[in-house]
N, C-alpha and C positions, 0 to 999 in steps of 0.2 A: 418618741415625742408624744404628750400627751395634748388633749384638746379641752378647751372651758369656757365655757360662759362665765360673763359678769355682770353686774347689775352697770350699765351703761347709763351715756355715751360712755366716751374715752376722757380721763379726766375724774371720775368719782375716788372720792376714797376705797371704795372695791376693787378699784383696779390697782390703789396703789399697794393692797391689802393682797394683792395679790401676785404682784412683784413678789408679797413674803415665801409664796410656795412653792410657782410657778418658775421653769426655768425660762432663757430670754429663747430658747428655740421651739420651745412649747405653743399651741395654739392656741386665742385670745380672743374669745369675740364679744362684743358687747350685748347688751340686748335692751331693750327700753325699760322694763319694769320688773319685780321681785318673779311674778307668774310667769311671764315669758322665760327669765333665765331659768327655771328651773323644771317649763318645759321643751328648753332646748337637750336636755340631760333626758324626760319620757322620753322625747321622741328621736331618740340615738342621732339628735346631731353633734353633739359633745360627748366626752365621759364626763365629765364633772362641771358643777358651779358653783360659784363664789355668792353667796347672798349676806348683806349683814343682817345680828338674827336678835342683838341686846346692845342698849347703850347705855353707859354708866352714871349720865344724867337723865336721856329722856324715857330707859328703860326699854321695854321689847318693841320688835318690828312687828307687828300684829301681823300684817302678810305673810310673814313666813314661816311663822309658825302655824297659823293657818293652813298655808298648803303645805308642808310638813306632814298634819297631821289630818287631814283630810280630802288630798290629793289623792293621786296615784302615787303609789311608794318610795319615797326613798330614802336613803338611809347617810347618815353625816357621819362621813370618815374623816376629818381632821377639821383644824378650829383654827384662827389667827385672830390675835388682835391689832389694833391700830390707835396710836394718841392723835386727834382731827382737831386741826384749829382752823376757824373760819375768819374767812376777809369779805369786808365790801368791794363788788368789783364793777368796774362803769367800763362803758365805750370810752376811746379818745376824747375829749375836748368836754367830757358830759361834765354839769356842774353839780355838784352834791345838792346845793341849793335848789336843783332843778326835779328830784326825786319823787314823783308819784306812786311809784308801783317797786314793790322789792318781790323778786323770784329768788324760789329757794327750794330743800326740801322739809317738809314738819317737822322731823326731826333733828334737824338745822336753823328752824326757824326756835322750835322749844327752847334750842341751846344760846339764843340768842336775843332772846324777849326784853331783858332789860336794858342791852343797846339799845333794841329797835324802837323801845318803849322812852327813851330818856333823847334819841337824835331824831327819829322820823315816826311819832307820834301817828301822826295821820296819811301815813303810806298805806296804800294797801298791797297785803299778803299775798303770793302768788302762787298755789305749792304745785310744784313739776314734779315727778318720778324720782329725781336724783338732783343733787347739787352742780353736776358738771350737764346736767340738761339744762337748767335755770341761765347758767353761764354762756352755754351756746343760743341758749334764747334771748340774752341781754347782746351779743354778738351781732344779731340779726336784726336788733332794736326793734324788739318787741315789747321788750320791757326796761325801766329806766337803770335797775342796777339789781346784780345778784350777789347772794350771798354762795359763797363756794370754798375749794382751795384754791392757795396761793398755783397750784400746776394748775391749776382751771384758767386761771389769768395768763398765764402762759400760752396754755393749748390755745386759745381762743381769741387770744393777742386785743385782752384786756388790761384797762390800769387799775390797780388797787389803790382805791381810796383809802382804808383803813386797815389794819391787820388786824391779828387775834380779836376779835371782837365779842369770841365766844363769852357768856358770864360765867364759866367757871372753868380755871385753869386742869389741864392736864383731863379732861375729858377722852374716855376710852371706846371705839367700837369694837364689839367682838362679832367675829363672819366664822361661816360655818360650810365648809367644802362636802357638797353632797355628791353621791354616785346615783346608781339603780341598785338594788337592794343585791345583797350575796359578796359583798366585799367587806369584810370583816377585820379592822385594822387588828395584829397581835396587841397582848397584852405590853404598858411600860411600866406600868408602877404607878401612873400620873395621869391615870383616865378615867372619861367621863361617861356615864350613860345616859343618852336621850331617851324619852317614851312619852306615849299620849294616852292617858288612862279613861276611859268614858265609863262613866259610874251606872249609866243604864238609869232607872228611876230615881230621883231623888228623894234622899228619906234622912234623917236624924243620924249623926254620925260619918255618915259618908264618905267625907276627904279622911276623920279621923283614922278610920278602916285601910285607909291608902297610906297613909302616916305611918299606923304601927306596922306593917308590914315591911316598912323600911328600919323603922327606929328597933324592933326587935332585933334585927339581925345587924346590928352597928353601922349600918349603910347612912351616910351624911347627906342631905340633902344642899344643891348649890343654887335651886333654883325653882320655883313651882311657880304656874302662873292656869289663872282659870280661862276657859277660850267659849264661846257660843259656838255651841253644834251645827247653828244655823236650822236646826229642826223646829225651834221654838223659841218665847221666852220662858227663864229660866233652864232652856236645856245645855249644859256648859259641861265641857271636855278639861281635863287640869294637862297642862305641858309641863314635862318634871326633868331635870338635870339629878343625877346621882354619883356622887362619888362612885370610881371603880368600873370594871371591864367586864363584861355579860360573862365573861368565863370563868370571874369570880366566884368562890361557892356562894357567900355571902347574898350579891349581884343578881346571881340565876336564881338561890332560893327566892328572894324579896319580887323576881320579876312571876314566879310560879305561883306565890301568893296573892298577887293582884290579879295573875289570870284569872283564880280561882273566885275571886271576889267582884271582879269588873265585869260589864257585859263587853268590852273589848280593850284589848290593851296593842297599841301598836308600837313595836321599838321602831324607834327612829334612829339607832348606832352606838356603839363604844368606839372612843377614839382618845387620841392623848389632848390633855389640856395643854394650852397655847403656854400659863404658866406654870406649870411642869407640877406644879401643889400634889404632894401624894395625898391619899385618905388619910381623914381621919378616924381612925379605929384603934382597939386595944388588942389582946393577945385572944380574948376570946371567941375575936372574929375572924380570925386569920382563917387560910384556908385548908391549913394541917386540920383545923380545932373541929370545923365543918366534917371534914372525909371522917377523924379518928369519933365523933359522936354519928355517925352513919354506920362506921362499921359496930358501933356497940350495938345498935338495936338491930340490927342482923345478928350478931351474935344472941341479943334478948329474945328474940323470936325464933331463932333452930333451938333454941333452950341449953346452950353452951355457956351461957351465963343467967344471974338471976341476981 
């Protein structure tokens, strides 16, 4: 039986994203916000947790990428997505016409602007930690209606006013199952490597430098996003997704070349993508192509070839 943290209460989409991995005798705890669950995982109260980490309208969780890559270590062994559709949800007897205040979370509010913006004009915004906290705060009549899922309305023995209300159909989260570093999922054919590249001084070419190091060796990128070090302005960290599994030849060379260039490079994990996508690469990246051009320059260097 394994143990997890989720990004809580009971009722977000992380949990229900976590139905995807987790068995029903496995242990499930929630936790109020991104920081807490992932240091319920430093601090050995869990092996693992569930944080969402990108969304396909309103883009990255800045949090967790953040402590990802600037935290205490840890490293993402597998991935899940999730399709999230949101509802208006009220207490009993609450009248829609009666709505001041809508709780939710930003990234459910983002997803939902032009509802908000075309029914309740002049509501004001309310952002809580998570969407299934909003809904146990609309529960408690704190606030006049949340925005959440249809299980929120449930768990919370609310009515929904409205469904889908999201403005774009078929909206996707992707979550990122973290351990403590040294667990290293096997290769599938259909993985992904995280890292956090810190460039050290900024100067003229910089991210390019980090670019060819992948694009030389046919490594795809799925992902790059720039993050503040927190050291300064202007001082920003790049968070990078890369086709392929650190055991790649490919993979390990492209992460050896950014050693050699970054003033720190931290992996954040190989694991398999949620949709199974193998690389994209040709035959001169394969990893026969890598070893059999290794052993030439061994052989160019004992002088057994020329």
């Amino acid at each position: 039986m394994a143990s997890y943290a989720y990004l809580g209460p009971a009722g977000t989409f992380t949990e229900s994203a976590l139905k995807k991995i987790a068995t029903t005798s496995d242990q499930k705890t929630p936790y109020a916000n991104v920081t807490a669950t992932l240091n319920a995982v430093r601090n050995g109260e869990v092996e693992f947790a569930l944080v969402p980490i990108e969304n396909s309208v309103e883009g990255v969780v800045a949090r967790t990428l953040d402590e990802l890559a600037i935290g205490d270590p840890l490293v993402i062994v597998n991935e899940t997505t999730l399709e999230v559709e949101f509802s208006l949800l009220s207490r009993e007897g609450f009248s829609k016409n009666s709505i001041t205040t809508i709780a939710t979370h930003p990234h459910a509010e983002s997803q939902c602007r032009a509802y908000i913006a075309k029914n309740y004009p002049h509501a004001e915004i309310i952002y809580l930690p998570s969407t299934a906290a909003a809904a146990e705060a609309v529960s408690k009549d704190e606030y006049s209606v949340a925005i959440a899922s249809e299980g929120a309305a449930e768990l919370y023995n609310l009515n929904i006013i409205e469904k889908n209300i999201g403005d774009s159909s078929g909206a996707t989260t992707r979550f990122v199952l973290v351990s403590k570093p040294g667990l290293i999922p096997e290769p599938t054919g259909y993985d992904r490597t995280s890292l956090a590249a810190f460039i050290g001084a900024d100067h003229a070419g910089a991210l390019l430098e980090i670019l060819t190091e992948f694009s030389v060796r046919g490594v795809n990128l799925t992902f790059i996003q720039s993050r503040p070090t927190g050291a300064g302005l202007g001082d920003y960290h790049f968070i990078i997704d890369a086709e392929g599994h650190i055991n790649d030849e490919r993979v390990g060379e492209a992460m050896m070349g950014l050693h050699r260039i970054c003033e720190q490079i931290r992996y954040l994990g190989s694991y398999p993508r949620a949709d199974k996508v193998a690389p994209t690469t040709d035959k001169s990246n394969h990893d026969d192509v890598f070893q059999e051009a290794a052993s030439w320059l061994v052989d160019i260097r004992s002088g057994r070839k020329i």
